[in-house]
NUMI-216001 format. One line per 10 residues: number of its first residue (from 1); for each residue x, y, z of C-alpha. Coordinates in Angstrom, 1 decimal, decimal comma. Layout:
% residues N
NUM	X/Y/Z ~ ...
END
This chain:
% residues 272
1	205,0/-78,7/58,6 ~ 203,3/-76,7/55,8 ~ 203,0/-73,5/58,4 ~ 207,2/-74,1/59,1 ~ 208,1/-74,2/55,3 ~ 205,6/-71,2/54,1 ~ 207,6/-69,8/56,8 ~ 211,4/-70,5/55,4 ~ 209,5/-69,9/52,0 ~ 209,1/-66,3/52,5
11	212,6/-66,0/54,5 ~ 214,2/-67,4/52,2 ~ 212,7/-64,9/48,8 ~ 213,2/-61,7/51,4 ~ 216,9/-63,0/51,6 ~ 217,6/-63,5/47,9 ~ 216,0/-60,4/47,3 ~ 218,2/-58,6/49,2 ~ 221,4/-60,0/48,4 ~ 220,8/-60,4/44,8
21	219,5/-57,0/44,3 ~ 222,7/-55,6/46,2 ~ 225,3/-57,9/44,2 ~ 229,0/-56,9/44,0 ~ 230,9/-58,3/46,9 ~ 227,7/-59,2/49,4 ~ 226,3/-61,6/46,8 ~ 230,1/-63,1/45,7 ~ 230,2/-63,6/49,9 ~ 227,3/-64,8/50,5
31	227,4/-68,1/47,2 ~ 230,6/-68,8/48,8 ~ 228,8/-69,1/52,2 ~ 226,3/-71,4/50,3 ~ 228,5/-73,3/48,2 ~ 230,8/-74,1/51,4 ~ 227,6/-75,4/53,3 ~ 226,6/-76,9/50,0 ~ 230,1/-78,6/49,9 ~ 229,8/-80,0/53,7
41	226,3/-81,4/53,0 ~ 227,4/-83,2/50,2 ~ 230,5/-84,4/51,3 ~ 228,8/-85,9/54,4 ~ 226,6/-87,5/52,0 ~ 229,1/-89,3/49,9 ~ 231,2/-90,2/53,1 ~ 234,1/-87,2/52,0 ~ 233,6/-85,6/55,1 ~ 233,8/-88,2/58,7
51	233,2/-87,2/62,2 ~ 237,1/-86,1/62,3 ~ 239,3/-83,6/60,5 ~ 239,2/-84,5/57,0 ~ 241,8/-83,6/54,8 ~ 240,2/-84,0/51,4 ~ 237,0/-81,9/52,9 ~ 239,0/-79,4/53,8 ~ 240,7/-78,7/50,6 ~ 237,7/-78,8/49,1
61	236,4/-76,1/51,4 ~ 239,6/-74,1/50,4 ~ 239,2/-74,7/46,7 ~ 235,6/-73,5/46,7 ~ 237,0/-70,0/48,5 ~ 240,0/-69,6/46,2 ~ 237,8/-70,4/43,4 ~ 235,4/-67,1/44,3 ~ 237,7/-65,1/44,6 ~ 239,1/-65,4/41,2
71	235,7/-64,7/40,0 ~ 234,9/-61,9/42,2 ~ 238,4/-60,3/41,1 ~ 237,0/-61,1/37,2 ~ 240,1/-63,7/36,9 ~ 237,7/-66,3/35,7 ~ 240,8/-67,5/32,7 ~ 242,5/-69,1/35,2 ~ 239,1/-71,4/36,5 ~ 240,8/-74,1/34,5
81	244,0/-73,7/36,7 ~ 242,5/-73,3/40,3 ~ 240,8/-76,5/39,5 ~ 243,6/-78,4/37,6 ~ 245,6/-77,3/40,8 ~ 242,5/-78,6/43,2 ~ 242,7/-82,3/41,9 ~ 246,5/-82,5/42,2 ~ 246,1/-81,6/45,7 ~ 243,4/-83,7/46,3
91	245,2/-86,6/44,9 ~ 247,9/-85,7/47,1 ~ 246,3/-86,1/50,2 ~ 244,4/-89,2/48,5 ~ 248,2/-90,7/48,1 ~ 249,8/-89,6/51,8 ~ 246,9/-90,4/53,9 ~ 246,7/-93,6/51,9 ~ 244,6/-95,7/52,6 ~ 242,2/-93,8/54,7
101	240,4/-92,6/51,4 ~ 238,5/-94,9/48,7 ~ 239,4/-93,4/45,0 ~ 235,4/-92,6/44,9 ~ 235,7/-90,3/47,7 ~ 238,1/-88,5/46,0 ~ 236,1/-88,1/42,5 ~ 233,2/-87,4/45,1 ~ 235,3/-84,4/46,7 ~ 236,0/-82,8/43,3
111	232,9/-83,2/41,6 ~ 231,0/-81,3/44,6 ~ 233,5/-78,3/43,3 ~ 232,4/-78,1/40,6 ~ 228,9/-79,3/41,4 ~ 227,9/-76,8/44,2 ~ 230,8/-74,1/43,7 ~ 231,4/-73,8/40,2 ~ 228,1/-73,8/38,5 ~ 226,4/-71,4/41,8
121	229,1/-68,9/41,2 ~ 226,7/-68,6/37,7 ~ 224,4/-66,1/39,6 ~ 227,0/-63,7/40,6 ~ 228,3/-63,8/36,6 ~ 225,4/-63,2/35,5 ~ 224,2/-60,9/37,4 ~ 227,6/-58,6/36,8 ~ 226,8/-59,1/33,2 ~ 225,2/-55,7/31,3
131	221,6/-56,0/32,8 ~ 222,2/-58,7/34,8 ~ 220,2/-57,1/37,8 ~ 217,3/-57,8/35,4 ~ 218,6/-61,2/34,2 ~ 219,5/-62,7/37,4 ~ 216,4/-63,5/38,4 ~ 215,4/-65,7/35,5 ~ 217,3/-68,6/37,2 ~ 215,0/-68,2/39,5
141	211,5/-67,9/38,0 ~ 212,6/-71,4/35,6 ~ 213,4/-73,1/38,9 ~ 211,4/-72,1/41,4 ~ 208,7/-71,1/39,1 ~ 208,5/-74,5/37,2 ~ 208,8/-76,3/40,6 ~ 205,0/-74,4/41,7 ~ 203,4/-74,8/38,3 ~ 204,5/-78,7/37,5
151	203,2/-79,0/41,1 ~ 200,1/-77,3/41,1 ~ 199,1/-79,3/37,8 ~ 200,2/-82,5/38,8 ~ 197,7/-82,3/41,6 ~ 195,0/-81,7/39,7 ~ 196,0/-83,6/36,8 ~ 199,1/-85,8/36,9 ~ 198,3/-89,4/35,9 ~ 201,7/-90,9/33,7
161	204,9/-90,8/36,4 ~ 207,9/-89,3/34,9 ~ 210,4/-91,4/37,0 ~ 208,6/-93,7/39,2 ~ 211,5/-95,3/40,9 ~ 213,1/-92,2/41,8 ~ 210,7/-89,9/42,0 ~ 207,1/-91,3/42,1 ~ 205,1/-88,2/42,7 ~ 206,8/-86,4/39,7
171	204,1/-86,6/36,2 ~ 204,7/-85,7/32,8 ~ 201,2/-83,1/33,2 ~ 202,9/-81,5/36,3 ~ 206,9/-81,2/33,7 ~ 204,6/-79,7/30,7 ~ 203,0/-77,7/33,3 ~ 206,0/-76,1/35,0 ~ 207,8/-76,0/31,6 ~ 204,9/-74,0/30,1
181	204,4/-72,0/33,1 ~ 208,2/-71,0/33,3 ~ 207,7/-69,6/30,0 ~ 204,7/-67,7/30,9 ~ 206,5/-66,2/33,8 ~ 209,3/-64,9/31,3 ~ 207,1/-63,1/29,2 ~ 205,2/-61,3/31,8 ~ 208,6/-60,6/33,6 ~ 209,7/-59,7/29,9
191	206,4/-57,1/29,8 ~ 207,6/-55,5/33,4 ~ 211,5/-54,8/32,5 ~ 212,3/-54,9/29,2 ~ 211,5/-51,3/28,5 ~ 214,1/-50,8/31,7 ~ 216,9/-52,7/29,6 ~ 219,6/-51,1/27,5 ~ 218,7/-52,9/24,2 ~ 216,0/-51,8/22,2
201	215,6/-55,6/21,5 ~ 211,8/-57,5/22,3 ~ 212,5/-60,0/25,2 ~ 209,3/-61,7/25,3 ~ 210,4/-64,9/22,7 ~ 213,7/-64,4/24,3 ~ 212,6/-64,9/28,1 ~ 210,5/-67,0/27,1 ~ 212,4/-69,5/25,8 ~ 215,2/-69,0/28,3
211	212,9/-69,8/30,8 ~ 211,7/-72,8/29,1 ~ 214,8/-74,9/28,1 ~ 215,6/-73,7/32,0 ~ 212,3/-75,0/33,4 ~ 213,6/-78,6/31,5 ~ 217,0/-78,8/33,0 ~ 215,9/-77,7/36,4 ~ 214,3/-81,0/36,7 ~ 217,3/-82,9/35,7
221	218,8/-81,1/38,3 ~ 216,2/-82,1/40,7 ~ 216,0/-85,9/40,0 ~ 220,1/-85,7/40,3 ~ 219,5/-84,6/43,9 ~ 217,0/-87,2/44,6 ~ 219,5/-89,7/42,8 ~ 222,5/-89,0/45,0 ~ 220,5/-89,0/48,1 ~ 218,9/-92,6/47,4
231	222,6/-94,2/46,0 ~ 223,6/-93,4/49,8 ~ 220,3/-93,8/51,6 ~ 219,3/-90,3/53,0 ~ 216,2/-88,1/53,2 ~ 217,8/-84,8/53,4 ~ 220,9/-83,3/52,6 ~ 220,6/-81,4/56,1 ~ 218,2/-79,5/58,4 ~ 219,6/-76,0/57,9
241	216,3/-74,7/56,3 ~ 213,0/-75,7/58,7 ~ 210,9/-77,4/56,0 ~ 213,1/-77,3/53,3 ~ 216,2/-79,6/54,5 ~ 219,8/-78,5/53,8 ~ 221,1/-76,0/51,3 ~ 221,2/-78,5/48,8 ~ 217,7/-79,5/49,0 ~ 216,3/-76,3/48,5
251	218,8/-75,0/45,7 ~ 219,4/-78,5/43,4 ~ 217,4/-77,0/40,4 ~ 219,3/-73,7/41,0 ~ 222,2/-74,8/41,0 ~ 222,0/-77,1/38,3 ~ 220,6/-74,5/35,8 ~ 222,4/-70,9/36,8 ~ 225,2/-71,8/34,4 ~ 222,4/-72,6/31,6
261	221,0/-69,7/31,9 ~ 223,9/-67,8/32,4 ~ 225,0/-69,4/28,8 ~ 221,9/-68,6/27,0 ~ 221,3/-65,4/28,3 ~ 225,1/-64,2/26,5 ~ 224,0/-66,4/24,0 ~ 220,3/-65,3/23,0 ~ 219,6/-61,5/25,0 ~ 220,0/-58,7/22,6
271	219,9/-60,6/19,5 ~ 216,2/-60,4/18,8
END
């Protein structure tokens, strides 16, 4: 099991590399991809999507295409309208397919927008933001960086659980752990680019903290997984990634903290 998910590991980084260091249309094609999988997985979770045709899956599925392609096409104003429009539909097939659909399936089908689609399309904005092939990957070093270092140091020192009903193998040593060494990880990324960035500004305190307050949510985002999956009594999301389980499992932290650090990187980069 170890070998197989070293394996999907390293398949997995040469992928990201690739696409994320390419961007522009590959990268907006490829989190759709992700986020339509991501949609399916969850939807099969929360009992959206049945052995059938749904209906409700399936304008879900749509939404989540429309919804890149306003924000590959930079029309991210009208975000509010594609998914104002999105629940109107999906209240229409909730009211003419009556009663084949609870009313939690249908808050279940529209959170997973904006769950998985929404706050994934966060990587492609900020990497078309002014250095974002440089900030990009800071989502990733805060998620998958805090998830090696909190469990490295919970291994050798995690006594005090951090959730013990959801999550019993999580500690408090192994969160201070990954928190601190996400922030390590931003200043040394901070030493290797930030003379190759258009501001002048010093990025150490900067990626440092970005990092940081990312390292913190990602584990929020982590337990939510684990959360969902226990409410409906599953293991995995899927078995897409040998190892790894679905999309879902491998990318909750990611997805859960792109649009943070996507917020704090307009907010904070540049300004010190």
């Amino acid at each position: 099991m170890f070998r197989t998910r070293l394996i999907s590991g390293i398949v997995l980084v040469i992928i990201a590399l690739a696409v994320i260091i390419t961007g522009g249309p590959v990268l907006a094609a490829v989190l759709a991809g992700i986020s339509v999988i991501g949609l399916n997985e969850l939807y099969r979770a929360v009992g959206v999507e049945d052995k059938g045709l749904s209906p409700l899956a399936v304008v879900g599925y749509l939404g989540c295409i429309v919804y890149y392609m306003i924000v590959f096409f930079g029309q991210s104003a009208y975000t509010m309208t594609v998914l104002t429009a999105l629940l109107i539909m999906m209240m229409a097939v909730y009211v003419f397919t009556y009663p084949r659909y609870r009313t939690d399936q249908v808050t279940g089908a529209f959170f997973g927008i904006v769950y998985v689609a929404v706050m994934l399309s966060c990587i492609y904005e900020l990497r078309s933001m002014p250095d974002g092939q440089y900030l990009v990957w800071l989502i990733f070093f805060a998620s998958w960086g805090c998830d090696t270092c909190a469990y490295c140091v919970g291994m050798l020192i995690g006594k005090h659980k951090m959730s013990p009903k959801l999550s019993p193998k999580k500690s408090v040593e192994g969160a201070v752990g990954g928190v601190v060494g996400a922030a390590l990880l931003g200043v040394i990324y901070a030493f290797a680019v930030g003379n190759r960035m258009g501001s002048q500004a010093n990025y150490v305190l900067t990626f440092a903290v970005i990092c940081a307050v990312g390292a913190l949510i990602s584990m929020v985002g982590d337990l939510a997984a684990s959360a969902i999956k226990r409410n409906h009594g599953i293991k995995d999301y899927g078995k897409l990634i040998p190892g790894h389980g679905g999309i879902l499992d491998r990318f909750d932290s990611v997805i859960f903290i792109a649009p943070v650090i996507y917020y704090l990187a307009e907010a904070l980069v540049g300004r010190f």
